[in-house]
C-alpha positions in Angstrom: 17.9 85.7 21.5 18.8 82.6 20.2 22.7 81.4 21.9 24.6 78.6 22.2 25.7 78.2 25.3 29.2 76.7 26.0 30.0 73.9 28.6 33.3 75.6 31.1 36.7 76.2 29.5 35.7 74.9 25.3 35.9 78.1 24.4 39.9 78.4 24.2 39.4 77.2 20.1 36.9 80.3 19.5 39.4 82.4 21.2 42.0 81.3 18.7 39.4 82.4 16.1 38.6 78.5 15.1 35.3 78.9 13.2 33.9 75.5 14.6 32.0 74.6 17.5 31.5 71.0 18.2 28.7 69.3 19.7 30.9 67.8 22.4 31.7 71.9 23.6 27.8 72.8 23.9 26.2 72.8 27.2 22.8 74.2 26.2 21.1 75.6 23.6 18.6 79.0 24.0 15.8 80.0 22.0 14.1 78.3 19.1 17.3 78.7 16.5 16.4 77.3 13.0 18.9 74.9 11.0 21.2 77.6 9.3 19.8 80.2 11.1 22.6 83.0 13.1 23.5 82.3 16.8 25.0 83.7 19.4 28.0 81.5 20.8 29.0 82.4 24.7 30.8 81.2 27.2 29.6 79.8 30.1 29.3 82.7 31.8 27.6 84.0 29.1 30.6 86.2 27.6 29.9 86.9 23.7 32.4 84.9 21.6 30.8 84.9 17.9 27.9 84.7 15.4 27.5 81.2 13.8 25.2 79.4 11.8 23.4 76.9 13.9 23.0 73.0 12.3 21.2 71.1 15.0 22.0 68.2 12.7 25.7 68.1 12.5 28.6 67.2 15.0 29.9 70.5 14.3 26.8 72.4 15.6 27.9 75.7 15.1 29.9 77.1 11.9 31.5 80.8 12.9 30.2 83.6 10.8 31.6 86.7 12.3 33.5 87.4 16.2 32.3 90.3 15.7 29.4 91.2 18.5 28.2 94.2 16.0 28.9 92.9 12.8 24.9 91.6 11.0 24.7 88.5 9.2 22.4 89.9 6.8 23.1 90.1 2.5 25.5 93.2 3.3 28.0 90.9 4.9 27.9 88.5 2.3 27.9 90.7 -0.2 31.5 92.0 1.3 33.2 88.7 1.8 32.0 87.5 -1.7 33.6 90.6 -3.2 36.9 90.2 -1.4 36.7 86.5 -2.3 36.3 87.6 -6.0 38.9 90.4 -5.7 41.7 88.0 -4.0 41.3 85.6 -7.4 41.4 88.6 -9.9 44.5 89.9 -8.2 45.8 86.2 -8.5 45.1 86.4 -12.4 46.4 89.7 -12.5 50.2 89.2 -11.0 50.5 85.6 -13.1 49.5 83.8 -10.2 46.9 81.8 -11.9 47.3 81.9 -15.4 43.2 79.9 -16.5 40.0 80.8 -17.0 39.1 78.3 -14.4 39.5 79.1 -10.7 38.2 78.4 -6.9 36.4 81.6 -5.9 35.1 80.6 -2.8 36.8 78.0 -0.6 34.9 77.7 2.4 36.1 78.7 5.7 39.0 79.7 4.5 37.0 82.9 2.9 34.8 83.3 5.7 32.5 81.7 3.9 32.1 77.9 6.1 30.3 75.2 3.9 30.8 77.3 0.5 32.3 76.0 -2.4 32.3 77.9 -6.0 34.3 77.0 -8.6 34.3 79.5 -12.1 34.7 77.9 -15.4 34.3 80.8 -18.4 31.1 82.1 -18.0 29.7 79.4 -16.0 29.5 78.9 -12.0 29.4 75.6 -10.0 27.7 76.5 -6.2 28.2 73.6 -3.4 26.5 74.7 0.2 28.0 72.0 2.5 26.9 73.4 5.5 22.8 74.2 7.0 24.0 78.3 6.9 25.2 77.9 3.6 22.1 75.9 2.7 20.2 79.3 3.9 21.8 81.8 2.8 22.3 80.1 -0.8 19.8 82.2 -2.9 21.4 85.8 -1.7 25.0 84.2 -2.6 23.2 83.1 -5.7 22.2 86.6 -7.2 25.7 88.2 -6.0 28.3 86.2 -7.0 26.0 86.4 -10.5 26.3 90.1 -10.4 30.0 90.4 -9.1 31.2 88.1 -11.9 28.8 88.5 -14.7 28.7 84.9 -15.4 26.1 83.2 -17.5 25.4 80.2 -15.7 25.3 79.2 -11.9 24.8 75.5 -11.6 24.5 73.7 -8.1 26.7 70.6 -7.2 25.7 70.0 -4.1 25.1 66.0 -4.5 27.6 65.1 -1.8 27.6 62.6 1.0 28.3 65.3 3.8 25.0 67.3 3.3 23.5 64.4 5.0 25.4 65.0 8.2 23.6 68.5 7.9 20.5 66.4 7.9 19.8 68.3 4.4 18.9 66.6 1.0 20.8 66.4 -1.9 20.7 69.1 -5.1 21.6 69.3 -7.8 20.4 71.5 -11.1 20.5 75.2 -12.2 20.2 77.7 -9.5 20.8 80.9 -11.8 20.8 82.1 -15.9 20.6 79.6 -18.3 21.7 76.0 -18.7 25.3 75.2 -18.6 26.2 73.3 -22.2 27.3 69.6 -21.5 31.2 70.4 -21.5 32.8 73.5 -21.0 36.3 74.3 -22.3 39.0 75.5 -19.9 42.5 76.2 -20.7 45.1 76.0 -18.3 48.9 77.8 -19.1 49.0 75.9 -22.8 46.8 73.0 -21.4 43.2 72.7 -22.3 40.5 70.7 -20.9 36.4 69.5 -21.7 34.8 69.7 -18.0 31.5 68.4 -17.1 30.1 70.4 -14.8 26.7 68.0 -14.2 28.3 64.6 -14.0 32.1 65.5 -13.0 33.6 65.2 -9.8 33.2 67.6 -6.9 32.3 70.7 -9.4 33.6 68.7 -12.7 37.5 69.3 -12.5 40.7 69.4 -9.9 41.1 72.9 -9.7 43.2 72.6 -6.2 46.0 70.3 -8.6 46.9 73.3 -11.2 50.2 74.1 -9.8 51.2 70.2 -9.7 50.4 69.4 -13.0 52.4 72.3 -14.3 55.4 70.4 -12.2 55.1 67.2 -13.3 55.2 68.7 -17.0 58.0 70.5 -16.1 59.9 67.4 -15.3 58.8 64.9 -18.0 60.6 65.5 -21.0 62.2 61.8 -22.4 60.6 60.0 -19.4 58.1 56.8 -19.4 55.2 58.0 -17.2 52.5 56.1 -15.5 49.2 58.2 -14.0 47.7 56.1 -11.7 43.5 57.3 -10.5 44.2 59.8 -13.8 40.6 60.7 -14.1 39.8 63.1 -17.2 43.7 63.0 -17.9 44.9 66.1 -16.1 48.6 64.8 -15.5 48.7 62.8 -18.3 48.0 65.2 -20.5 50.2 67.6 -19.0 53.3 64.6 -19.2 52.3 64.2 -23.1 52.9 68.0 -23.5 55.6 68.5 -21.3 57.7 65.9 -23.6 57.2 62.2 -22.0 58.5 59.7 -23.9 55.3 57.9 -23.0 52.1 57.9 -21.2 50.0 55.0 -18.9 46.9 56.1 -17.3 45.4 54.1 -15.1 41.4 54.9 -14.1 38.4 52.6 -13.0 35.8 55.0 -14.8 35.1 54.1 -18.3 33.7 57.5 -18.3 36.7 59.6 -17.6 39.1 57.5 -19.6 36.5 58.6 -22.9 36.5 62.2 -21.7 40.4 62.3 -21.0 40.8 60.6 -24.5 39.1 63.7 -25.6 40.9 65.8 -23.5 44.0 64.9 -25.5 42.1 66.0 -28.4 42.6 69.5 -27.6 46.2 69.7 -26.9 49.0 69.4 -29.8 50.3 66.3 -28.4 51.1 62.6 -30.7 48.1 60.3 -29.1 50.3 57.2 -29.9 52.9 58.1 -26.5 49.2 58.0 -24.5 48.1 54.7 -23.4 44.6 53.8 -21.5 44.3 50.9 -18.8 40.3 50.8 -17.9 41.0 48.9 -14.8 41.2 48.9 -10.3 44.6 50.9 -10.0 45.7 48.3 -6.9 45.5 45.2 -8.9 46.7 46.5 -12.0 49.8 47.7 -9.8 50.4 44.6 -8.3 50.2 42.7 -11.8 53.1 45.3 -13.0 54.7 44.6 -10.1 54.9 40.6 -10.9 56.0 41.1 -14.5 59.1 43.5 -13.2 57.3 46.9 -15.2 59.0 50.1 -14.6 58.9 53.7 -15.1 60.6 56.8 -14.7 58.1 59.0 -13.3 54.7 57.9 -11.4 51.9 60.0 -10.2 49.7 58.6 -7.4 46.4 61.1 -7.2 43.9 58.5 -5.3 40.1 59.3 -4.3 39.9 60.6 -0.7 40.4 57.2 2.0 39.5 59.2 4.8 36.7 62.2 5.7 38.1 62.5 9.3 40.5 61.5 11.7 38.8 58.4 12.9 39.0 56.6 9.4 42.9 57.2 9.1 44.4 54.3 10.3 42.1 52.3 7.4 43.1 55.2 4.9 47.0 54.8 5.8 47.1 50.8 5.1 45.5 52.1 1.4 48.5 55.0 1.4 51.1 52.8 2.0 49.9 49.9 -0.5 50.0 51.7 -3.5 53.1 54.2 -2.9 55.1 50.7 -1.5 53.8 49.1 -5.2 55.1 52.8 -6.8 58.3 52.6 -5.0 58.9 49.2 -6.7 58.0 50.2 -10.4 60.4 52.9 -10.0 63.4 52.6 -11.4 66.4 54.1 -10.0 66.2 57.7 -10.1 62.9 57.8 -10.5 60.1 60.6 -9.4 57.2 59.8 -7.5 54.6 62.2 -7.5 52.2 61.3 -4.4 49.3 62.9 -3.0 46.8 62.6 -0.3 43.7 64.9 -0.2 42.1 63.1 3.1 41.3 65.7 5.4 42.1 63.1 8.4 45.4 62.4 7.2 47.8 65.5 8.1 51.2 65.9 6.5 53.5 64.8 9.2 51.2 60.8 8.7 51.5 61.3 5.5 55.3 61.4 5.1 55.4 58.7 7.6 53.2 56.3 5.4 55.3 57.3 2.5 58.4 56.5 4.4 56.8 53.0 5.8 56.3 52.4 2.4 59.5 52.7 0.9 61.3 50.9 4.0 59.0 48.5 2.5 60.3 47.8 -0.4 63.5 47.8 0.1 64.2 51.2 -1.4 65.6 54.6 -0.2 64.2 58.3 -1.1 64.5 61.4 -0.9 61.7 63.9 -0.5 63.0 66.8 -3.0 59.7 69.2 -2.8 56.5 69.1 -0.7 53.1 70.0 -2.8 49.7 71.4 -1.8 46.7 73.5 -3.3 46.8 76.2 -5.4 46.8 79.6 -4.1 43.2 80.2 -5.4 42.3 77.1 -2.3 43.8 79.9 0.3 44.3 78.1 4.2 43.2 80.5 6.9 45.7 80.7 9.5 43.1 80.0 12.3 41.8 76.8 10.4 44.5 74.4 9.4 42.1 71.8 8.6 42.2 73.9 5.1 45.4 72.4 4.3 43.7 69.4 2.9 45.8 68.8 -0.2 49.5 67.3 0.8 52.2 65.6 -1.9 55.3 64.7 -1.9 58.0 64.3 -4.7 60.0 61.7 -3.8 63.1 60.7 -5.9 64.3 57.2 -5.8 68.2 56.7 -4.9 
């Protein structure tokens, strides 16, 4: 039997039903256990604790399956969390919840599923497998979550950096069905959107955002709006239809800006409020900031600065830059719309750096509602490191 055996007294997270074990935890490994193959996880006296997959590879060796000593890892139990996974979103749909044809039907850990990512758009599925079990078990996943949805398509992202802490290559391609076309059409509410599942971000779109964007175009109407890191345009778009007296985006990719331009060509919105900057978001702020710029409503949606804990003291100096440069462009009464989706900056930093930032520049704020992910990116309640997605709206007094 292939266990891992625990060093004394690191099992206290297991026993809080954590689904991760740590290299730091592991005294000794038994057996001859495979990279994603199904372990055994005891204490050191050789209690049963859980059935993870094993990534020999990884700093988190062990990713919990089951803590259930009877329960098989086999296609059975994958089948049943993928159809509770698919269930949860339908009844999501079904109660107004989500109102898209694009949604997060499997987010990780958080669906018992560590290291999983799909993401539905129409008829077409976007797999990531961020973990060595996921990696293994990926073809049975495959032909289920084809079946359960009746999708056409099942393309695989997984062309991310962390598959090499798994010590596993890069894919990327068609897994299942037929070839994705280039851009698939999404709508959601009244918005619509081109996403590009091959060459797009994580699976080609910011599903986790939905919720947000419907907020900031709930609060736009008559105001001057600037969308800083705007990507494909999914604020901005969302401020042209909500009623914004007019639009800056701000985005480093030539790339998105064409695709968000296009974006815009899908909703019933006048494309002369819109305006483009092709440009680094920091300067350009700082340049605003010189020539005394303002606006009524900013949205700050950077890139992830930090993975993990370890990088979040480099990540917070980035925070606080660009919401101390917001904070300044704002002009009184203003709404700043800031997020951070760095998993190693936690909610309680993040309103610290915000605050820094406005004690910065001389300014005083009110936080007037917190933001996170969408109800189809569910957070377990034994694995809080699925809370990845913090924002703030913060009015300026």
């Amino acid at each position: 039997m292939n266990k891992i055996i625990l060093k004394p007294n690191r099992e206290k997270s297991l026993l809080r039903r954590h689904p991760w074990v740590f290299s730091g935890a592991v005294a000794k490994v038994e057996g001859s256990p495979q990279p994603g193959g199904t372990i055994d996880i005891c204490t050191s006296s050789g209690s049963f604790l859980a059935q993870a997959a094993y990534s020999p590879e990884s700093q988190i060796r062990a990713r919990v399956w089951t803590f259930d000593e009877a329960e098989k890892v086999d296609e059975a139990y994958f089948l049943r969390r993928l159809e509770a996974a698919v269930e949860m979103r339908r009844l999501l749909k079904d109660t107004g919840w989500i109102d898209s044809n694009a949604v997060r039907l499997v987010h990780g850990e958080s669906d018992g599923l560590p290291g999983l990512v799909i993401d539905q758009y129409g008829k077409v599925l976007v797999l990531q497998a961020l973990s060595a079990g996921a990696e293994t078990w990926k073809d049975t996943i495959a032909e289920q979550v084809m079946e359960l949805t009746g999708a056409e398509s099942l393309y695989e992202r997984s062309d991310v950096d962390v598959r090499r802490l798994e010590g596993l290559p890069e894919k990327k391609g068609l897994l299942k069905g037929v070839e994705p076309p280039d851009r698939i059409e999404i709508r959601e509410a009244d918005l619509k959107f081109w996403v590009d599942v091959r060459g797009g971000h994580k699976t080609g779109y910011y599903l986790d955002q939905r919720a947000n964007r419907a907020l900031v175009k709930s609060m736009v109407r008559g105001r001057d709006v600037l969308d800083c890191f705007s990507y494909t345009g999914g604020f901005t778009i969302a401020s042209a239809l909500g009623g914004a007296n007019s639009v800056l985006s701000i985005d480093s990719s030539g790339e998105a800006i064409q695709l968000a331009k296009q974006n815009l060509q899908l909703n019933p919105v006048d494309p002369g409020k819109v305006y483009w900057i092709e440009a680094d978001v920091f300067q350009t702020l700082r340049t605003f900031r010189d020539s005394r710029k303002s606006f009524d409503l900013i949205v700050l949606d950077p890139p992830k600065f930090a993975q993990t804990a370890s990088q979040a003291e480099r990540a917070a100096r980035g925070y606080k830059d660009i919401n101390l440069l917001a904070f300044k462009l704002l002009r009184p009464g203003g709404l700043l719309f800031t997020f951070s989706c760095s998993g190693g900056i936690n909610e309680d930093l993040f309103q610290q750096i915000v605050a820094g930032a406005a004690l910065d520049a001389g300014v005083d704020a009110q936080i007037i509602r917190r933001m996170h992910q969408g109800p189809d990116h569910p957070i377990s309640v034994h694995f809080p490191e699925g809370a990845y997605l913090k924002g703030l709206v913060c009015r300026k007094e």
